[in-house]
C-alpha positions as CSV (number, residue, x, y, z in Angstrom):
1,X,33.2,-12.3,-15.5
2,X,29.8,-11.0,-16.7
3,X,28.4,-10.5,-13.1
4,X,29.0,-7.7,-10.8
5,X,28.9,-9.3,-7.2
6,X,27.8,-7.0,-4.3
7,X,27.9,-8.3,-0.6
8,X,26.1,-6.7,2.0
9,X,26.7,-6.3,5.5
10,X,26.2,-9.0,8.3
11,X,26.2,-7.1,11.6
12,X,24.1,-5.8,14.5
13,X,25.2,-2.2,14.3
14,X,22.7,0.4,12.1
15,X,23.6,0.5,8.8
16,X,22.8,2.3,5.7
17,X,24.4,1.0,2.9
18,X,23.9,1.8,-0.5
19,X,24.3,-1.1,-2.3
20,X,23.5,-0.4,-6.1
21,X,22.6,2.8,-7.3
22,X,22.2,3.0,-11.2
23,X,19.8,4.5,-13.6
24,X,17.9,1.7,-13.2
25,X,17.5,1.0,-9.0
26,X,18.2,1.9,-5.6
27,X,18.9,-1.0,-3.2
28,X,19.7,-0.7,0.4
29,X,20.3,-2.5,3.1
30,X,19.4,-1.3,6.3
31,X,19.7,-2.7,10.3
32,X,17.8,-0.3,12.6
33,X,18.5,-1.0,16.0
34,X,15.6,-0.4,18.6
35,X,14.2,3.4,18.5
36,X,16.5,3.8,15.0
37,X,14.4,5.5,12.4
38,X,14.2,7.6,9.5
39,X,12.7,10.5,9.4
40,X,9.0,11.3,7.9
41,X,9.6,11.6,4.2
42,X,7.6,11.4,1.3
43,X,8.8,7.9,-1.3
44,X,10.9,10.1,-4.4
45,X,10.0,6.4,-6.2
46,X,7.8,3.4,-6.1
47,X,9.8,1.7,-3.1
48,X,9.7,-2.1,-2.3
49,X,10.8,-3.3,1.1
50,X,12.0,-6.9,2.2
51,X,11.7,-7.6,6.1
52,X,14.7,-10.0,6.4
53,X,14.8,-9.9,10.4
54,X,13.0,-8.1,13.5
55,X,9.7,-6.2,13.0
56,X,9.6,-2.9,10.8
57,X,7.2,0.0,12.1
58,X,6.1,1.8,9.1
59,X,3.2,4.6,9.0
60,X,2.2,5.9,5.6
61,X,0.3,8.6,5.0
62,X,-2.2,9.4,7.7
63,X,-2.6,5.5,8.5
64,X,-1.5,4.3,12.1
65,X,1.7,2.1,12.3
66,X,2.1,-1.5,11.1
67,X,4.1,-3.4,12.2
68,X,5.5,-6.1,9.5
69,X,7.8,-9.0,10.6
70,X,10.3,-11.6,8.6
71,X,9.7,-12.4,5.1
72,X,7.1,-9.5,4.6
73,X,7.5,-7.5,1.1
74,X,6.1,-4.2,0.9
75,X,5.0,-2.0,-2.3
76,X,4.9,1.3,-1.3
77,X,3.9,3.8,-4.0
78,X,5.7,7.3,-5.1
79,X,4.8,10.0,-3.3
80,X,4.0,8.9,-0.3
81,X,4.5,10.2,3.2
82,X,6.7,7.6,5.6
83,X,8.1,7.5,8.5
84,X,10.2,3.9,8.9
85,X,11.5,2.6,12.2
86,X,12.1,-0.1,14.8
87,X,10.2,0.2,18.0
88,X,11.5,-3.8,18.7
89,X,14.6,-5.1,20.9
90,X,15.7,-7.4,17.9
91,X,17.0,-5.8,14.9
92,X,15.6,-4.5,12.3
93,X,17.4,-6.1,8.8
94,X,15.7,-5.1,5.5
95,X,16.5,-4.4,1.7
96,X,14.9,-1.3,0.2
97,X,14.7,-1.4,-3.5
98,X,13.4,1.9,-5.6
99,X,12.2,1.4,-9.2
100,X,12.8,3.2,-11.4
101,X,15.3,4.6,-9.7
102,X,13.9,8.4,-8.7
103,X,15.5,10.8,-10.7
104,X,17.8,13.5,-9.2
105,X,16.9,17.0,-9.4
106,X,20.3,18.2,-8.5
C-alpha cells in the first residue's frame, strides 16, 4: 500500500488531535465545545483553517472577533497574534493545517 490512511475523530467531546505532523505539515483536527478556546498565541507558521461545523470566533491581531461558519477557509499568516474559540451552542469542528510545518526550536 502506497497510502498512509489517517482517520479523524467523529464526536461531540473537545478534541485536539494531531493528525500528521511531518517536516512537511501540521494538521489538526479540533471540536471546541461552547466557551472552549485556545489561548492568545502568536501563528509559529502560515496556518490554514477549515470550518467544517459550528461557528469559529477568531480575533487576530488587534482586529475585533469574526465569527466564520461551515465551509469557511482561512489563511492566516506567520506571526500573528490569535486567540481561537467557540462562543456558539453547536460545536465547533475544524482542521488546522500549518505549512511549512514551523520548525522546532527545541
Amino acid at each position: 500500500m502506497v497510502e498512509q490512511v489517517f482517520k479523524l475523530t467523529m464526536s461531540n467531546d473537545k478534541t485536539v488531535e494531531k493528525v500528521i505532523q511531518d517536516e512537511n505539515i501540521h494538521f489538526t483536527h479540533v471540536i471546541l465545545n461552547k466557551d472552549d478556546g485556545f489561548p492568545e498565541h502568536y501563528s509559529d507558521a502560515n496556518v490554514y483553517m477549515t470550518v467544517l461545523r459550528g461557528t469559529l470566533s477568531l480575533q487576530l491581531d488587534e482586529q475585533e472577533n469574526h465569527e466564520y461558519g461551515a465551509g469557511t477557509v482561512l489563511k492566516i499568516p506567520f506571526e500573528t497574534k490569535l486567540k481561537i474559540g467557540n462562543a456558539h451552542e453547536e460545536p465547533l469542528e475544524m482542521v488546522v493545517v500549518k505549512a511549512p510545518a514551523p520548525v522546532s526550536t527545541e
